[in-house]
Kinemage of the C-alpha trace (Angstrom):
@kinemage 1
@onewidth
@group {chain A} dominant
@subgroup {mainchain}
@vectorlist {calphas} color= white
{ca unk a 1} P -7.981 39.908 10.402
{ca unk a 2} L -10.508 37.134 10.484
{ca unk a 3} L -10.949 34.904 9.136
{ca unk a 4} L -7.224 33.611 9.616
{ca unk a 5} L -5.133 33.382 6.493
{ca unk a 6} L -3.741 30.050 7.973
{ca unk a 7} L -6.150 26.827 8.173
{ca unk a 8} L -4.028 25.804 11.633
{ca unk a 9} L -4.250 26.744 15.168
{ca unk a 10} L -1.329 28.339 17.079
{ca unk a 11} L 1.543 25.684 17.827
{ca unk a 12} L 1.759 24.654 21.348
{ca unk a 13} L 4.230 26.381 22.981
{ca unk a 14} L 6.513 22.963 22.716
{ca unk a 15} L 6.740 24.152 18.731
{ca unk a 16} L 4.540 20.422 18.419
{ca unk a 17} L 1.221 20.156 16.555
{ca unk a 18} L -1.397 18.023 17.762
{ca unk a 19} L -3.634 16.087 14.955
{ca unk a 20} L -6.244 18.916 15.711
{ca unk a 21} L -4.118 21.121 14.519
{ca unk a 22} L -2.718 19.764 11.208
{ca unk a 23} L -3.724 21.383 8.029
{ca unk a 24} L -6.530 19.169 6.297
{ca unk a 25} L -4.230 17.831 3.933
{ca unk a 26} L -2.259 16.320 6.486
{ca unk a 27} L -4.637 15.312 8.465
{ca unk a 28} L -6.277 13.407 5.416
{ca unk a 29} L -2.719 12.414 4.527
{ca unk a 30} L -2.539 10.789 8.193
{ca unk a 31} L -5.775 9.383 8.091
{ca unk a 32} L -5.040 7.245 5.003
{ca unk a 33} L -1.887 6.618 5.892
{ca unk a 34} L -3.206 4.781 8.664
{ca unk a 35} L -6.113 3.070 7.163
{ca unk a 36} L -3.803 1.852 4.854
{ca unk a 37} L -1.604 0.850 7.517
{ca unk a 38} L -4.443 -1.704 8.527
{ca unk a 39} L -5.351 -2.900 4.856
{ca unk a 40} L -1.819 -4.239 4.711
{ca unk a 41} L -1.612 -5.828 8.114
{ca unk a 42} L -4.872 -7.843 7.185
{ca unk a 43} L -2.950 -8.337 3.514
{ca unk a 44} L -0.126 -9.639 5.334
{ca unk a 45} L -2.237 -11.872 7.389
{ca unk a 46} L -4.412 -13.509 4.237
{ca unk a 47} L -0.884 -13.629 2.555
{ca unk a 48} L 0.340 -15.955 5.102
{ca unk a 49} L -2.580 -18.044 5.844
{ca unk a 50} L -1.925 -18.448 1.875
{ca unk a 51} L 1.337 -19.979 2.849
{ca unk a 52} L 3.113 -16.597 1.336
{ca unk a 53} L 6.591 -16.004 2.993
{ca unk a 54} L 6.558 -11.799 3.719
{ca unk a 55} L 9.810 -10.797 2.666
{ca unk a 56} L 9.264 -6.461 2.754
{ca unk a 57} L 6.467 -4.138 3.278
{ca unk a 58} L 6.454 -0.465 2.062
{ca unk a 59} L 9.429 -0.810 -0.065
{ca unk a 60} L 9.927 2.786 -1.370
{ca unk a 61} L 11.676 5.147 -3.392
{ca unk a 62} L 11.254 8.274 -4.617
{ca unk a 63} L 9.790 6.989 -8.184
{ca unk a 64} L 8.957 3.686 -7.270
{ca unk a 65} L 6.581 1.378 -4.136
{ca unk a 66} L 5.572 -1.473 -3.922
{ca unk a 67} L 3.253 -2.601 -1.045
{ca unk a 68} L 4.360 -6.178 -0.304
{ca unk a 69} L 7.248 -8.151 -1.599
{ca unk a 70} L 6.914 -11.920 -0.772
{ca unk a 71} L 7.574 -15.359 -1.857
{ca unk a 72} L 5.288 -18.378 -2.889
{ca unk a 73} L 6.833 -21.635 -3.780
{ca unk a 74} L 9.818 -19.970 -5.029
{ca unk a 75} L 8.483 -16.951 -6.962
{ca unk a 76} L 9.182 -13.832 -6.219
{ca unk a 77} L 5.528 -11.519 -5.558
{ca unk a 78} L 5.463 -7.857 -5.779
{ca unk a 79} L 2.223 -6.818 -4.573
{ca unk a 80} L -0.350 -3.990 -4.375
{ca unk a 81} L -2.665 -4.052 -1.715
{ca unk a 82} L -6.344 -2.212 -2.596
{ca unk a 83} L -9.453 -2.104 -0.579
{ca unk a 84} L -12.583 -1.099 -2.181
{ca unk a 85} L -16.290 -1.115 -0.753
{ca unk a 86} L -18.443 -3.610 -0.749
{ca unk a 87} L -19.907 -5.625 -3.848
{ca unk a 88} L -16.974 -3.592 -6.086
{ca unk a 89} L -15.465 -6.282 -8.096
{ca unk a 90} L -12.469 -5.132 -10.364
{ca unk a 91} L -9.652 -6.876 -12.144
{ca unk a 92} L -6.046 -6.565 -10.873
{ca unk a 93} L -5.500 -4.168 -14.059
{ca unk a 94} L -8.540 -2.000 -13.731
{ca unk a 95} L -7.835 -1.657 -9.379
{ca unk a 96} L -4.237 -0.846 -10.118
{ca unk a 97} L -3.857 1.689 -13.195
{ca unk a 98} L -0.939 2.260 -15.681
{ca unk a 99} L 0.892 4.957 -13.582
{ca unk a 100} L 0.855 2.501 -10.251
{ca unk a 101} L 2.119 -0.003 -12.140
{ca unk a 102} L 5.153 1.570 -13.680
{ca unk a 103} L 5.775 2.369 -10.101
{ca unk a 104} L 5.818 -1.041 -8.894
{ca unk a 105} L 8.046 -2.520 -12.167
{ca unk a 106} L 10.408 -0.199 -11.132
{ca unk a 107} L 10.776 -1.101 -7.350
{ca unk a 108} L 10.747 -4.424 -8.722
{ca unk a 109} L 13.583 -3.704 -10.580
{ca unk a 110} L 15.512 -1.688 -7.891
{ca unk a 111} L 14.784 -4.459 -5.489
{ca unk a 112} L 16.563 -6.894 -8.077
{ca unk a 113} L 19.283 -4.486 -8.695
{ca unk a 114} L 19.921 -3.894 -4.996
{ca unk a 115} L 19.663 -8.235 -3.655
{ca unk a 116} L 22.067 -9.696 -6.164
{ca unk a 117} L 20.574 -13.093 -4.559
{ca unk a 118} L 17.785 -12.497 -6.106
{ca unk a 119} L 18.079 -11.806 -9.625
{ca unk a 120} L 17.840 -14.674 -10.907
{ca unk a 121} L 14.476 -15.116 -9.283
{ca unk a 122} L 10.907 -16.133 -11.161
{ca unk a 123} L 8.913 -12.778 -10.699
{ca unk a 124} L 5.254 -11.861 -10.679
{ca unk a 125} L 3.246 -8.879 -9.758
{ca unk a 126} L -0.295 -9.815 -7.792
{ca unk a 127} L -3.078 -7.557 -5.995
{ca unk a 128} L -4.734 -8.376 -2.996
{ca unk a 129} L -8.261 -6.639 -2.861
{ca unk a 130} L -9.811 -6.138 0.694
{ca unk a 131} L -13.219 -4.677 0.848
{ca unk a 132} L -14.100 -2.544 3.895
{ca unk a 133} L -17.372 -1.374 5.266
{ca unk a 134} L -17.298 2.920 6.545
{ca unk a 135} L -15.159 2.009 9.721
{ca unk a 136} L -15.208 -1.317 9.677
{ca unk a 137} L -12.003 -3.138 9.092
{ca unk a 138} L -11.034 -4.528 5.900
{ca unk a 139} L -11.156 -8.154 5.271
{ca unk a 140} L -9.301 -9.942 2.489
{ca unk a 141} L -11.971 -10.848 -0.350
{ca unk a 142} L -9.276 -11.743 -3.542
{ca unk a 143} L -5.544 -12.404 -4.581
{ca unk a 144} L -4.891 -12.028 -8.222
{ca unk a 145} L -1.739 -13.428 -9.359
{ca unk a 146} L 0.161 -12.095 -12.357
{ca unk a 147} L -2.598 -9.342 -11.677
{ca unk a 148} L -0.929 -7.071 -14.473
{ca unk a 149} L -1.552 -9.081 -17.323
């Protein structure tokens, strides 16, 4: 029947998928994946120049992330890494809503729970915003410390 009831292509006979062939959702998935991929990396590298020591990136679970987790002068930084357009200027609280942060309080508190060394640590949760022309790459405009309060 046309059209097709699927929104792929045939497989390759290899059973493999090429990105042409991805359902839009993954393909968008992929996409953003990726482009956040390269908002971090230029996180990591304003981080640094910041004198920020990068401890993990992409710590996960399946109820919690957390972007970045690094050190400054002894305190502990859970961050959230957001690029917005151009001339978009937005408090750590209004780029990072309610939901996102539960999310990150709670790999903040599984990263505690699972690195005894670090429970006794000073902790704070910060956002770095990048801003990012249509294809261009981001560039680090802002770090908000204690971003959540």
């Amino acid at each position: 029947t046309w059209p097709p009831l699927s929104d792929t292509a045939p497989a390759a006979s290899t059973g493999a998928r090429s990105g042409a062939c991805l359902p839009w959702r993954e393909r968008e998935d992929a996409v953003s994946r990726e482009s956040g991929k390269i908002g971090e990396d230029a996180a990591v590298k304003f981080l640094r120049r910041q004198g920020f020591e990068i401890i993990e990136r992409n710590y996960r679970g399946s109820r919690y992330e957390v972007d970045i987790i690094a050190r400054e002068a002894g305190v502990l930084s859970f961050i959230e890494v957001k690029t917005r357009a151009p001339g978009r200027s937005l408090s750590g609280a209004e780029a990072v809503g309610r939901e996102k942060q539960r999310r990150i309080a709670q790999a903040a508190q599984h990263y505690l729970m699972t690195h005894p060394g670090e429970s006794s640590s000073v902790c704070r949760f910060d956002v770095v915003l990048l801003e990012a022309e249509a294809g261009g790459k981001p560039k680090a405009k802002a770090l908000i410390r204690d971003a959540f309060q």
